[in-house]
C-alpha positions in Angstrom: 20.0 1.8 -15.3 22.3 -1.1 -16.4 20.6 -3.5 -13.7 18.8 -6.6 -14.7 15.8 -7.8 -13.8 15.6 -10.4 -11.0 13.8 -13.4 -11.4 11.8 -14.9 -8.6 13.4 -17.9 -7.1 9.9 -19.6 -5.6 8.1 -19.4 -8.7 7.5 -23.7 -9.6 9.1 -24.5 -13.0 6.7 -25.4 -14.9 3.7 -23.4 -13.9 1.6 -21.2 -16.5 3.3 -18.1 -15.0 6.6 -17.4 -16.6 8.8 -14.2 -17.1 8.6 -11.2 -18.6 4.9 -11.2 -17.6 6.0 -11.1 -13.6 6.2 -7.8 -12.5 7.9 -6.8 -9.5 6.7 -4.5 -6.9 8.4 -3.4 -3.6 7.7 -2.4 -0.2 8.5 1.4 1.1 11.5 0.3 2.9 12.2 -2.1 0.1 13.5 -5.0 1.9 10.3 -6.9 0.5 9.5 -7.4 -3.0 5.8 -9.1 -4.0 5.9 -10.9 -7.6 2.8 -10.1 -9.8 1.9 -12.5 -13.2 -1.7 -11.2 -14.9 -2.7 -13.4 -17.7 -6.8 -13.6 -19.3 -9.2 -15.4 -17.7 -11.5 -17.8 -20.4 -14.8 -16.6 -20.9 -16.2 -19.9 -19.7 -14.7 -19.3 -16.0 -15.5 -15.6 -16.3 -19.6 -16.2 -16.7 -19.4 -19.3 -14.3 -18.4 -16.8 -11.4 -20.7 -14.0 -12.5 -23.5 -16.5 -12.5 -22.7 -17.7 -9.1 -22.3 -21.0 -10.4 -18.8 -21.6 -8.9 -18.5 -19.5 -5.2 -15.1 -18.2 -3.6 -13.1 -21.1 -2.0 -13.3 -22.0 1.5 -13.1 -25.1 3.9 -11.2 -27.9 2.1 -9.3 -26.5 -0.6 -7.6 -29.8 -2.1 -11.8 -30.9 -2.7 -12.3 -26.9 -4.4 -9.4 -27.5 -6.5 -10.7 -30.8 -7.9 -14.0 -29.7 -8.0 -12.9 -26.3 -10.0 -10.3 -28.7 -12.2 -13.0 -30.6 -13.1 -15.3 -27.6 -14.4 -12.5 -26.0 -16.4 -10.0 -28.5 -17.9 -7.1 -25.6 -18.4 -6.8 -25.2 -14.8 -4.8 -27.7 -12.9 -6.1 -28.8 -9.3 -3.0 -27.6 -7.6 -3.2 -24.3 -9.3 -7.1 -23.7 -8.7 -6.3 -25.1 -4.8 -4.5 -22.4 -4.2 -6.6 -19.4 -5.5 -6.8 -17.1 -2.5 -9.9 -14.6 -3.6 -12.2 -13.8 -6.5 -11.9 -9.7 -7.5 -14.9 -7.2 -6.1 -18.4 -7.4 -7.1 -20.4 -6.2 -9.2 -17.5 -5.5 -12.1 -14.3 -6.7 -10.8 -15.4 -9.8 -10.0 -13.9 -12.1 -13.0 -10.7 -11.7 -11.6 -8.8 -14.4 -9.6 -5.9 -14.1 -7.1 -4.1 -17.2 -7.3 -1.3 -18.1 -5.1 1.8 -19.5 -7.1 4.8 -19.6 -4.5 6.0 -22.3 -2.5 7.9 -21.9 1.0 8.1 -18.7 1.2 8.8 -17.1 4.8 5.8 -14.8 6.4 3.4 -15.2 3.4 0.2 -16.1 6.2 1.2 -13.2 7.7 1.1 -10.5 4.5 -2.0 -12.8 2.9 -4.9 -10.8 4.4 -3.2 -7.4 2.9 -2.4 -8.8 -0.4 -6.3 -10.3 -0.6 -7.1 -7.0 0.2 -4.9 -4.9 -1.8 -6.6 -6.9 -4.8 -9.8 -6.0 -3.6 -9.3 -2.8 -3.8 -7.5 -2.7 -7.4 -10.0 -4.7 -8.5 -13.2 -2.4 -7.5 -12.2 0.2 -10.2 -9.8 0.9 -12.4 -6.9 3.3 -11.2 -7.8 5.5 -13.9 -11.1 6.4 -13.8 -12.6 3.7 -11.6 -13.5 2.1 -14.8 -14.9 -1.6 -14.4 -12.2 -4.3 -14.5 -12.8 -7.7 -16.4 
């Protein structure tokens, strides 16, 4: 009590992510803290990747990021070039993990649990394993 809430200092100004929608979670031995923004996807994106028509990124992600800005106009290259994974099939699917830092120490080393961290969230709701969308 009677602390304030830190704000991240590698979030880019300007970006659609802003605060009080960050959450802040931290490790056991809390000497690492992960900053978490949730906002809706559009419906348009949402039946694009349950149709298959747009597939997770990989290769040359500057050339996804154009192609995805190009598809949905309120996504911005940079942003879409940098989404790290799609949720988990069959329900959680619609959801996108998008990396919004910049220069921020040991990130390729934590990236694989974070991907998979979301994975798992996004198979089932915490709940009930309800579907996520």
């Amino acid at each position: 009590s009677g602390t304030t809430p830190t704000l991240p200092t590698n979030i880019k100004p300007g970006s659609k992510w802003s605060y009080p929608n960050i959450i802040c979670c931290k490790s056991p031995d809390k000497l690492n803290r992960i900053y978490i923004s949730c906002e809706p996807l559009s419906e348009e994106v949402c039946k694009a990747i349950e149709n298959n028509t747009i597939s997770e990124p990989r290769g040359d992600m500057k050339k996804y990021g154009r192609e995805f800005a190009s598809k949905f106009e309120e996504w911005h290259k940079d942003d879409a070039a940098r989404i790290w994974s799609f949720g988990t099939a069959p329900y959680g699917k619609c959801n996108i993990l998008v990396d919004q830092t910049r220069a921020v120490p040991y990130l390729k080393e934590v990236k694989g649990s974070i991907i998979e961290g979301f994975r798992q969230i996004t198979s089932g709701g915490i709940l009930c394993d309800e579907p996520l969308r």
